[in-house]
C-alpha positions as semicolon CSV with decimal commas, in nm:
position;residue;x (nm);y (nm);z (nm)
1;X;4,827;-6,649;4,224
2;X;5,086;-6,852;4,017
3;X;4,957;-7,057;3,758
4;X;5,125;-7,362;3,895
5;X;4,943;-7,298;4,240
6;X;4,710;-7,499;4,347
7;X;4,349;-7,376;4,465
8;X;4,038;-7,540;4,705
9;X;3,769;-7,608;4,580
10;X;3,454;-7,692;4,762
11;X;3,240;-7,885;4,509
12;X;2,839;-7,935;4,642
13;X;2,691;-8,193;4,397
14;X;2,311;-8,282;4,447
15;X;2,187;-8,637;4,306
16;X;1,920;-8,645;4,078
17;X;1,562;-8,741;4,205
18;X;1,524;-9,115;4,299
19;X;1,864;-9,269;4,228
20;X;1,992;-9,355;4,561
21;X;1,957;-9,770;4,440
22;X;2,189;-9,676;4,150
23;X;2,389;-9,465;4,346
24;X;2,467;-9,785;4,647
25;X;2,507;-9,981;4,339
26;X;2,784;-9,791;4,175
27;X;2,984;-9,661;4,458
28;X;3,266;-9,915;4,441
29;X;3,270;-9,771;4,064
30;X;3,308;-9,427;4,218
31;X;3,570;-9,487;4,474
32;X;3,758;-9,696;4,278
33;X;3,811;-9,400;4,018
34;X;3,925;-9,128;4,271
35;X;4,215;-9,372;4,382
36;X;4,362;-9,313;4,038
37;X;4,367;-8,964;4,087
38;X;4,665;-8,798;4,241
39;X;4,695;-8,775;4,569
40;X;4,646;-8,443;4,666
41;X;4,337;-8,379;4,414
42;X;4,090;-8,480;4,714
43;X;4,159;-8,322;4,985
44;X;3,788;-8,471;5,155
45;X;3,482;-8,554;5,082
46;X;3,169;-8,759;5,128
47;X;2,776;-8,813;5,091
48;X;2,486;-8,532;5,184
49;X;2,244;-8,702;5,357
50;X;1,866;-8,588;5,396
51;X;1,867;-8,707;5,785
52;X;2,135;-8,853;6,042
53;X;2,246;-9,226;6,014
54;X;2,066;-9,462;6,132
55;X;2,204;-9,823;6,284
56;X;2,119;-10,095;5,971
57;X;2,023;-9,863;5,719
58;X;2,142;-9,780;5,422
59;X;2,216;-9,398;5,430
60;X;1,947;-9,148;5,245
61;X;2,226;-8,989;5,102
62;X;2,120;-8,723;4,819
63;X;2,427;-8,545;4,697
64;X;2,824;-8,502;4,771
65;X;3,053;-8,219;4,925
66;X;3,433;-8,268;4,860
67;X;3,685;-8,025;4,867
68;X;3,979;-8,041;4,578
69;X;4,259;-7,878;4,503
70;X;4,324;-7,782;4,115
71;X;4,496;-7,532;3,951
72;X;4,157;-7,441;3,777
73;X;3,769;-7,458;3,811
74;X;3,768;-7,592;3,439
75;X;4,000;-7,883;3,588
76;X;3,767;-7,992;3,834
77;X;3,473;-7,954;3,629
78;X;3,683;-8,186;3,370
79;X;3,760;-8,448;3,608
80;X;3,396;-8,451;3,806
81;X;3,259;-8,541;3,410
82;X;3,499;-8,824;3,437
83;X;3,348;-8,960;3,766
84;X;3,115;-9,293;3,785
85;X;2,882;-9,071;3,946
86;X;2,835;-8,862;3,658
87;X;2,868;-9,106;3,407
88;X;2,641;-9,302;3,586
89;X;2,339;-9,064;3,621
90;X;2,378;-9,006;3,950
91;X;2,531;-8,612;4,030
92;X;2,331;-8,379;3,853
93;X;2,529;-8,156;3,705
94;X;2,322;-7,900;3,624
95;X;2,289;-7,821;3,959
96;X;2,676;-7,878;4,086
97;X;2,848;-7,576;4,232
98;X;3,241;-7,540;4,252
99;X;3,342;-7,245;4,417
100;X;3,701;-7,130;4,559
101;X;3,754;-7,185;4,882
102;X;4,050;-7,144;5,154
103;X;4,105;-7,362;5,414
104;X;4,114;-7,225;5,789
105;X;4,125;-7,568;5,955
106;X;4,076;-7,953;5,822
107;X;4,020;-8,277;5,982
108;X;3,983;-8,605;5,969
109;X;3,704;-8,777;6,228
């Protein structure tokens, strides 16, 4: 592969124990921070949760799964150390895999 080639990457990143307060209350941080990244960094992602939605409640969410596309597993790791979520105490990172990944088929809902 060509150095200048981009890669997936599908990123699994478990919270921390007993931050999901912290985690509602720094979201906007969060999503606010991927828009300044280029556009075809995130390719998707979103919250784990530890059961299915429920109508008026907050999600139980415990984690995130995104796929990105970097020339590099250092890059990603990089950037993810930038994110609110990490700054913020919420991904542990200790625990956060990255591993390459290929794409057969992706869709929005």
């Amino acid at each position: 592969m060509a150095s200048n080639t981009l890669q997936e990457w599908l990123v699994i990143a478990p919270d921390h124990e007993g931050v999901l307060q912290k985690r509602v209350e720094i979201r906007g941080e969060h999503l606010s921070g991927i828009k300044s990244d280029p556009e075809d960094f995130w390719l998707w992602g979103g919250a784990m949760l530890e059961e299915p939605l429920k109508e008026g409640e907050t999600p139980k969410m415990k984690g995130s799964a995104m796929l990105i596309a970097a020339k590099t597993k250092e890059e990603v790791l990089e950037r993810l150390k930038k994110d609110a979520y990490v700054t913020g105490g919420i991904w542990d990172m200790s625990k956060v895999q990255i591993i390459p990944f290929k794409s057969a088929l992706r869709k929005a809902l």
